[in-house]
C-alpha positions in Angstrom: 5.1 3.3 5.5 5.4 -0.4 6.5 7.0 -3.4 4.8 5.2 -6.1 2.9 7.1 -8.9 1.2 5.7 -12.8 0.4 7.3 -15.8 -1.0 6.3 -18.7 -3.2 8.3 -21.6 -3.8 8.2 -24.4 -5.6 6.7 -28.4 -4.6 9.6 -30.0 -3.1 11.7 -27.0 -1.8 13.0 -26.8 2.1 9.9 -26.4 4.2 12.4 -23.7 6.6 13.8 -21.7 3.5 10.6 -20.1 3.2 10.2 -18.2 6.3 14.1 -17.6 6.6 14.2 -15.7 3.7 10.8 -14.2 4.7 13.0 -13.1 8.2 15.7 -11.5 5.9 13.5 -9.9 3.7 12.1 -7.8 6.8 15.2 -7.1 7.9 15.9 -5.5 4.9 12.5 -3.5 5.1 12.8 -2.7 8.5 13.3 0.7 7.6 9.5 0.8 6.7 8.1 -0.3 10.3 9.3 -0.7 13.2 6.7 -0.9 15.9 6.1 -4.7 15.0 7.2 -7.5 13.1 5.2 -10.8 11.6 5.7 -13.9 9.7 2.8 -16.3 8.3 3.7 -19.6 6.5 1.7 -22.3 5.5 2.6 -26.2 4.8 -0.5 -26.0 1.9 -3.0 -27.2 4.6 -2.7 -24.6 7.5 -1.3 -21.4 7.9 0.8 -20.2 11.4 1.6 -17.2 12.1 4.3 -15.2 14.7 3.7 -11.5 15.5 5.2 -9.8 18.6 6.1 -6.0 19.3 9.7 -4.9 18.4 12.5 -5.0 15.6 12.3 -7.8 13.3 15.5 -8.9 15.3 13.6 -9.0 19.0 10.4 -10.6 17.4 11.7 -13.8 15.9 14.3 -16.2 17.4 15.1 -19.6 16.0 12.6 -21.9 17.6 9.6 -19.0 15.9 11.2 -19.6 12.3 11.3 -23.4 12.9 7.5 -23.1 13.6 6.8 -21.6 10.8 7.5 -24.5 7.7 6.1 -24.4 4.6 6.9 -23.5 1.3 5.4 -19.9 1.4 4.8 -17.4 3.7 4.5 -13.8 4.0 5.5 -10.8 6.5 4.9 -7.5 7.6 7.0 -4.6 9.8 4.2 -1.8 11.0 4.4 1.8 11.2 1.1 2.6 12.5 -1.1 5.3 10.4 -4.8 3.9 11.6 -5.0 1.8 14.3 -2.4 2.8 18.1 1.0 0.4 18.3 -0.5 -2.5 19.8 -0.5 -6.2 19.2 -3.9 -6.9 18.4 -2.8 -4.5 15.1 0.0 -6.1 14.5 0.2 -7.8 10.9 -0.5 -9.9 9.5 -3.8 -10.4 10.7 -5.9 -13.5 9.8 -9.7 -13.9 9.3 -11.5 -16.8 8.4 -14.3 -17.5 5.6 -16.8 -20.7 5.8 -16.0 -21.6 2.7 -12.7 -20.7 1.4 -10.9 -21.1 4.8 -8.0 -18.6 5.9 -6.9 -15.7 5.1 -3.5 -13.6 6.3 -3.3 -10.4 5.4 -0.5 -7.5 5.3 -0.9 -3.7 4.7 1.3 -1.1 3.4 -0.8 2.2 2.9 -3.9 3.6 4.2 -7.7 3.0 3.3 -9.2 6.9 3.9 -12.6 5.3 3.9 -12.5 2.4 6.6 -14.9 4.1 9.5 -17.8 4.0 6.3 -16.9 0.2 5.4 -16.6 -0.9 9.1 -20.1 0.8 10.1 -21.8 -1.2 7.0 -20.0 -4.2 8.1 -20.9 -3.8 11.7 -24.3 -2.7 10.8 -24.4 -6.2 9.2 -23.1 -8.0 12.2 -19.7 -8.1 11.5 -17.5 -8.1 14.5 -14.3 -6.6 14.9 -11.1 -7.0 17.2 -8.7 -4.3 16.0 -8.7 0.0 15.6 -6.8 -1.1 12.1 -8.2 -0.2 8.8 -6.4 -3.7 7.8 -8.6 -5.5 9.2 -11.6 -3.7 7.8 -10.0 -5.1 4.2 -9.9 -8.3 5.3 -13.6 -8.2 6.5 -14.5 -6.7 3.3 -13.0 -9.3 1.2 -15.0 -12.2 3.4 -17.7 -10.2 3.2 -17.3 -9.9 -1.0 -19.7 -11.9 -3.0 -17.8 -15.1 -4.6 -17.2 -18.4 -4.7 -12.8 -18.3 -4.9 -10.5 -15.5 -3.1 -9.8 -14.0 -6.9 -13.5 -13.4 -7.3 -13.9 -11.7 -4.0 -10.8 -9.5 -4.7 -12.1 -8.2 -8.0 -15.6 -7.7 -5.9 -14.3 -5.9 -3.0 -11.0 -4.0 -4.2 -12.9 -1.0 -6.0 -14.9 -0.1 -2.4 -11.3 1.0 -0.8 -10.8 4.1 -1.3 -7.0 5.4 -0.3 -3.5 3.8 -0.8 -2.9 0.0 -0.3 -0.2 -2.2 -1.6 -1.2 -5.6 0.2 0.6 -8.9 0.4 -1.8 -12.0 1.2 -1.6 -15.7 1.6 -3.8 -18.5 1.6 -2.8 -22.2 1.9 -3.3 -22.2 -1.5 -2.0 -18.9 -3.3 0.0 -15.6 -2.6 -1.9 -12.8 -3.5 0.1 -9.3 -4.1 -2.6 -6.0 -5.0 -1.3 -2.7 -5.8 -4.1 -0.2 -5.9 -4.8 1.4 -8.8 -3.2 5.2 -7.9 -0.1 3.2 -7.5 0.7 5.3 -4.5 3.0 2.8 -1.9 5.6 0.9 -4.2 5.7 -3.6 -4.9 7.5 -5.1 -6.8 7.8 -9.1 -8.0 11.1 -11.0 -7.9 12.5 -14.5 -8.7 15.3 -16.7 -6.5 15.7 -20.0 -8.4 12.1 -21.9 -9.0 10.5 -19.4 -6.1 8.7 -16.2 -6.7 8.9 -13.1 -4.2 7.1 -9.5 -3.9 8.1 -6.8 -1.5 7.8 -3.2 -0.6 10.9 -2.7 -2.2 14.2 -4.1 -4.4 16.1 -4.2 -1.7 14.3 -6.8 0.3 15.1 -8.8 -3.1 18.4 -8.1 -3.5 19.0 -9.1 0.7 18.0 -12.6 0.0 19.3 -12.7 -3.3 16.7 -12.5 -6.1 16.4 -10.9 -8.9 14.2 -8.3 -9.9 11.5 -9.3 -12.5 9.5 -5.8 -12.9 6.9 -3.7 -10.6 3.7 -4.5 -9.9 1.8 -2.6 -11.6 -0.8 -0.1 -10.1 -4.0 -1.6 -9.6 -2.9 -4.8 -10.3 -4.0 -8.2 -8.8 -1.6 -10.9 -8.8 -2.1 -14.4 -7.8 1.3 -16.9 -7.4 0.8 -20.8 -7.0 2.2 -23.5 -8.5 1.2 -22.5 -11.8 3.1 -19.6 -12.0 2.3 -15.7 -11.9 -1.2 -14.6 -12.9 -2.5 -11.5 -13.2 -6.1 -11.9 -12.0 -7.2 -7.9 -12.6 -6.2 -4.8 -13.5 -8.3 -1.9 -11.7 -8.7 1.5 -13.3 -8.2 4.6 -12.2 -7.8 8.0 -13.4 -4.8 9.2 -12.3 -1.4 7.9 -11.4 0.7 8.8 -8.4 3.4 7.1 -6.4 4.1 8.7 -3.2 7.0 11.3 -4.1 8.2 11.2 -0.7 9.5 7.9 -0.8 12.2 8.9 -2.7 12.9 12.0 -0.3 12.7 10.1 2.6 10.8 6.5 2.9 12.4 4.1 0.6 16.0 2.7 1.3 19.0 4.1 -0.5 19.6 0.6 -1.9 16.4 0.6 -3.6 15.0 1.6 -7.1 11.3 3.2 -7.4 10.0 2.1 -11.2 13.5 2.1 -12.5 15.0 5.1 -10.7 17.7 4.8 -7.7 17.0 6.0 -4.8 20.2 7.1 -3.9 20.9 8.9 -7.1 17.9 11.0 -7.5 18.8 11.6 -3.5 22.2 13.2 -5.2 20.6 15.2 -7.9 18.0 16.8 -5.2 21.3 17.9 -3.2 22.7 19.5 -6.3 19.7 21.0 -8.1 19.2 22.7 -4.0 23.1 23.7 -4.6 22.0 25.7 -7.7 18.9 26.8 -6.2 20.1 28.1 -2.5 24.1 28.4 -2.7 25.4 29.7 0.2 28.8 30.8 1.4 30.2 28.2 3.7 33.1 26.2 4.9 31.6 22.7 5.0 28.5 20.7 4.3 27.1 18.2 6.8 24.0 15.6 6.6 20.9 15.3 8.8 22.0 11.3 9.2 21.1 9.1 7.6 18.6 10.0 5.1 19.8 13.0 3.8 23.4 12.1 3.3 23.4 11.2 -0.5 21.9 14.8 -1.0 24.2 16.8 1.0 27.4 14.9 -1.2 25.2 16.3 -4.5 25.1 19.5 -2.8 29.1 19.6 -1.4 29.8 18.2 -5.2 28.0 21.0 -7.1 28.7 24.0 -5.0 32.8 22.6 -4.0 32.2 23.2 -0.2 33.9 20.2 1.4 31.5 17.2 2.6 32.2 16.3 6.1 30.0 14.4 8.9 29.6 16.9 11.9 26.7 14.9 12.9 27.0 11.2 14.1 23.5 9.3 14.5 23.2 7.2 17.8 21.2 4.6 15.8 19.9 2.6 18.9 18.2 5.0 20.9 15.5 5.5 18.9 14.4 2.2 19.2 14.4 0.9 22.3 11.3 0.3 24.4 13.0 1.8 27.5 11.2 5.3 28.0 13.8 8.4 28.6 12.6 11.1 31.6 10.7 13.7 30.5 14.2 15.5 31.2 15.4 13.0 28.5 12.8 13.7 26.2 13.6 17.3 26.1 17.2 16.7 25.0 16.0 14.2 22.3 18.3 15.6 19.8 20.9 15.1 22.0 20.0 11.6 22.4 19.8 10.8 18.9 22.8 12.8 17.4 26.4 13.7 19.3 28.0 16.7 17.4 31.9 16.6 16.4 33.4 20.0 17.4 36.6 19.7 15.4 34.3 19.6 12.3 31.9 22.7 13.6 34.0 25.2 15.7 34.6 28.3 14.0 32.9 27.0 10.8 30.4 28.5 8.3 27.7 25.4 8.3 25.7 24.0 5.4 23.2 21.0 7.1 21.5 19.3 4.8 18.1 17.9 5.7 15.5 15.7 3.7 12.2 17.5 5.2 11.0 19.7 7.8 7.7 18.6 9.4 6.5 20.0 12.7 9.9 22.4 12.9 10.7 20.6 16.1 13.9 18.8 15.3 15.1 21.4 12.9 16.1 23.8 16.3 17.2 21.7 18.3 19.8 20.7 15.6 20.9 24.1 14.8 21.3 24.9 18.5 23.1 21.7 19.1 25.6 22.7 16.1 26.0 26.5 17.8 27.2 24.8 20.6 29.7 23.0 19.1 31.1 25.8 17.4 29.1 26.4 14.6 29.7 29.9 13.4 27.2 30.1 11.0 24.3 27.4 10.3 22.6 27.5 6.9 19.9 24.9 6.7 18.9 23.2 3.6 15.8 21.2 3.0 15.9 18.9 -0.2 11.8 18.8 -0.5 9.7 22.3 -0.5 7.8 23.2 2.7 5.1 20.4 3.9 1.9 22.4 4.2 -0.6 19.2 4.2 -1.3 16.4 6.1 -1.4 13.0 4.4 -3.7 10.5 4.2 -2.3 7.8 2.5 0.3 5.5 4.8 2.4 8.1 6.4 1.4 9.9 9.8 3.7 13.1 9.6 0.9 14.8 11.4 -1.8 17.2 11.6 -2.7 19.9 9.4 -2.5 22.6 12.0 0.5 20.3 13.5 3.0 20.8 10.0 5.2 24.6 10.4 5.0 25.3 7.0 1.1 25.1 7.0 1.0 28.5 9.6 4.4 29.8 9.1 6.0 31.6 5.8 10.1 30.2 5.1 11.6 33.4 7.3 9.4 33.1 9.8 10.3 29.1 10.0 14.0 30.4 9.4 13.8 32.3 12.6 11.6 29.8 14.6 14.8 27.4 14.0 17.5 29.8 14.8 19.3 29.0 11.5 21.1 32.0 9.1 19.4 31.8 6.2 17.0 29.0 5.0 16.4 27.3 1.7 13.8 24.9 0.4 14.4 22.6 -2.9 11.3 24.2 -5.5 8.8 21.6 -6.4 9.5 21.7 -9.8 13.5 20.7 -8.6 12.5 17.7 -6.7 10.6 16.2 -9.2 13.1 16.8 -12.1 15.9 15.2 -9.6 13.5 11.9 -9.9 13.6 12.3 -14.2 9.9 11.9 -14.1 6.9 14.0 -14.8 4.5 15.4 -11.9 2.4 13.2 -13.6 3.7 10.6 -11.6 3.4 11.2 -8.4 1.5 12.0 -5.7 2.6 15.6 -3.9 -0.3 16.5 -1.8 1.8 17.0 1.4 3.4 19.7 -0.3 0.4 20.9 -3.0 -3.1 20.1 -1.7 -3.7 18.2 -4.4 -4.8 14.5 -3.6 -5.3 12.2 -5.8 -8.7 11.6 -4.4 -11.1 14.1 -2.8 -10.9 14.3 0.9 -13.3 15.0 3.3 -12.4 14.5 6.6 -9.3 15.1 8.7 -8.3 11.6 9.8 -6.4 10.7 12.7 -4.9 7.0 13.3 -7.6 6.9 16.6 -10.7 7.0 14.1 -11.7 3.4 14.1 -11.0 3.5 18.1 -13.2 6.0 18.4 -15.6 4.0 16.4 -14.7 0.9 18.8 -15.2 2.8 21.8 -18.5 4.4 20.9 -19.8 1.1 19.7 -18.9 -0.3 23.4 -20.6 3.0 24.6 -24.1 1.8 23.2 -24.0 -1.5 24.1 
């Protein structure tokens, strides 16, 4: 997860346009992150940045964007995978070279092979202030032999190992990397003379730019005055955007290389029509990702669409902490169930994944309770049997049902009638591409690189820790 996004405008433009639309642009990627929020600008001389815990909307207020003048500047909305929810790994982060001066960084992804960097680093006498693998990029690229910022890139980028689309900014160049798997999505727009790049086209569309084309993976771009440049183009063997960010991550307002969102959401819910009818009197969403599949599934099969479940979509995020009494009825918290809809009713819920199993029951007995006569739960993704190691902390191996638990022992651990997974070979026609293209490896085993270790988003604050320890 997380959001990345960075603007570019051209000499002469209003020094507060670019961090308003930078504000905007989060807004719209708030859906990636929502732990913390940042913005760095820079006038061409300095760069200043604003990073707080909270929504996009509780970080910045109108004195913070007033601050923040220049004609670029770049943000960030966190959703932690290495490093614990705390400000000092918040993004963007900023580091400091001799000779080429500052450097802001933002992170969308996960580098599987920061603890080895970081211990060379350290070993060298490199200090370090966060648990975030971020940082550990950032080092690495001060640390790169070279005499200008594209140099070092080139240098540095092939020692990551994992998943990073990155959005940087100098005082004097944006910088957006894909890496070369291609796994987290970026893509490059244009609003009048300014350029833009952002986790995804609907930050673009928000502030409205147009979409000029993806970055490609492994590419390096550099924006200035002089336009767009691609600096590199890294290699790799294989190909594989992240699948599930068009079962779950990305926006419904966005495309993925070309593709809606929201329509291949459709064609999963009708392809898991075909593949798991059942006999029912209505069809309801998991809100609010699931909903465009669960109209392709009431579509396809003619069972009326309806909303039995309504989404509180507040409580979720707020920093006020529920009683453990609370936290036991979290379902209830986060959904309230419409009777007149469920009593007496043969159920279809549609729901974009099942992870640890521990929402799935809940729901089901909240819709028995309403009047539910029957629930039938469908899942438009196949069972999630692997942990994932490149930007999104589902969980734990051992943690994910499907990894211990066959689909009727998982149908009775969540109470429901029958159960019904969309097949692999369904979710990725629903996309029109190739498996080619992707990344599955939460639901395969196969990762696009080899993988060792079972990493947990504590590692480098274990490393910190031990590293205190000995001193």
């Amino acid at each position: 997860m997380c959001g990345v996004c960075g603007i570019w405008s051209p000499p002469g433009a209003d020094p507060t346009e670019a961090a308003r639309l930078m504000f905007f642009s989060l807004y719209a990627l708030q859906h990636r992150g929502q732990e913390s929020a940042g913005i760095a600008a820079t006038d061409g001389r300095d760069l200043r940045v604003v990073r707080r815990m909270g929504l996009v909307g509780q970080v910045f207020a109108e004195p913070d964007l007033g601050a923040l003048k220049g004609r670029a500047a770049m943000g960030h909305t966190r959703y932690s995978t290495t490093g614990s929810s705390t400000i000092q790994n918040a993004q963007p982060l900023t580091v400091h070279d001799d000779a080429l001066g500052e450097l802001t960084i933002g992170h969308n992804g996960n580098c599987i092979n920061a603890r080895e960097l970081r211990d060379e680093l350290v070993a060298k006498g490199v200090s370090f202030a966060t648990s975030s693998d971020t940082e550990v990029v950032a080092k690495v690229l001060v640390a790169a032999p070279g005499g200008s910022w594209d140099e070092r890139l080139v240098h540095a980028l092939p020692t990551l190992q994992g998943a990073w689309s990155l959005v940087l900014l100098t005082p004097h160049a944006l910088y957006a990397v894909r890496d070369p798997f291609g796994v987290r999505p970026l893509c490059l727009g244009r609003k009048d003379g300014s350029w833009l790049v952002a986790s995804e086209t609907c930050a673009l569309d928000t502030v409205g730019a147009t979409f000029v084309r993806d970055v490609a993976p492994g590419e390096v771009l550099r924006i200035d005055d002089a336009g767009v440049t691609t600096v590199a183009l890294l290699p790799a063997e294989r190909r594989g955007l992240c699948i599930f960010e068009h079962v779950y991550l990305a926006s419904v307002a966005s495309n993925l290389h070309g593709r809606s969102v929201y329509s291949t959401r459709e064609r999963m819910g009708e392809i898991l029509a075909d593949e798991h009818p059942a006999f029912a009197d209505v069809v309801i969403p998991v809100p609010d990702s699931a909903i465009p599949a669960a109209v392709g599934y009431a579509r396809r099969s003619g069972i009326p669409f309806r909303e039995g479940l309504i989404k509180n979509r507040y409580i979720g995020r707020t920093f006020i902490q529920p009683t453990q009494e609370l936290r036991a009825h979290s379902v209830q918290l986060k959904y309230n169930a419409l009777t007149d809809v469920l009593d007496g009713r043969r159920v279809i819920v549609i729901d974009d994944s099942i992870v640890r199993g521990s929402t799935s029951g809940p729901i089901v007995q909240l819709l028995r309770r309403h009047g539910a006569r029957e629930v039938h739960m469908r899942v438009c993704s196949p069972p999630i049997r692997h942990q994932c190691f490149f930007g999104v902390d589902m969980a734990r191996r051992q943690d994910l049902i499907a990894s211990h638990k066959d689909i009727e022992q998982i149908r009775a651990h969540i109470g429901a009638d029958s159960l019904g997974y969309l097949s692999l070979e369904g979710m990725v026609r629903a996309t029109g591409g190739t498996p080619g293209e992707f990344c599955m490896a939460c639901f395969t085993g196969d990762y696009i690189v080899p993988i060792q270790l079972e990493l947990r988003k504590e590692v480098l604050e274990r490393v910190s820790n031990d590293v205190a320890t000995k001193r």
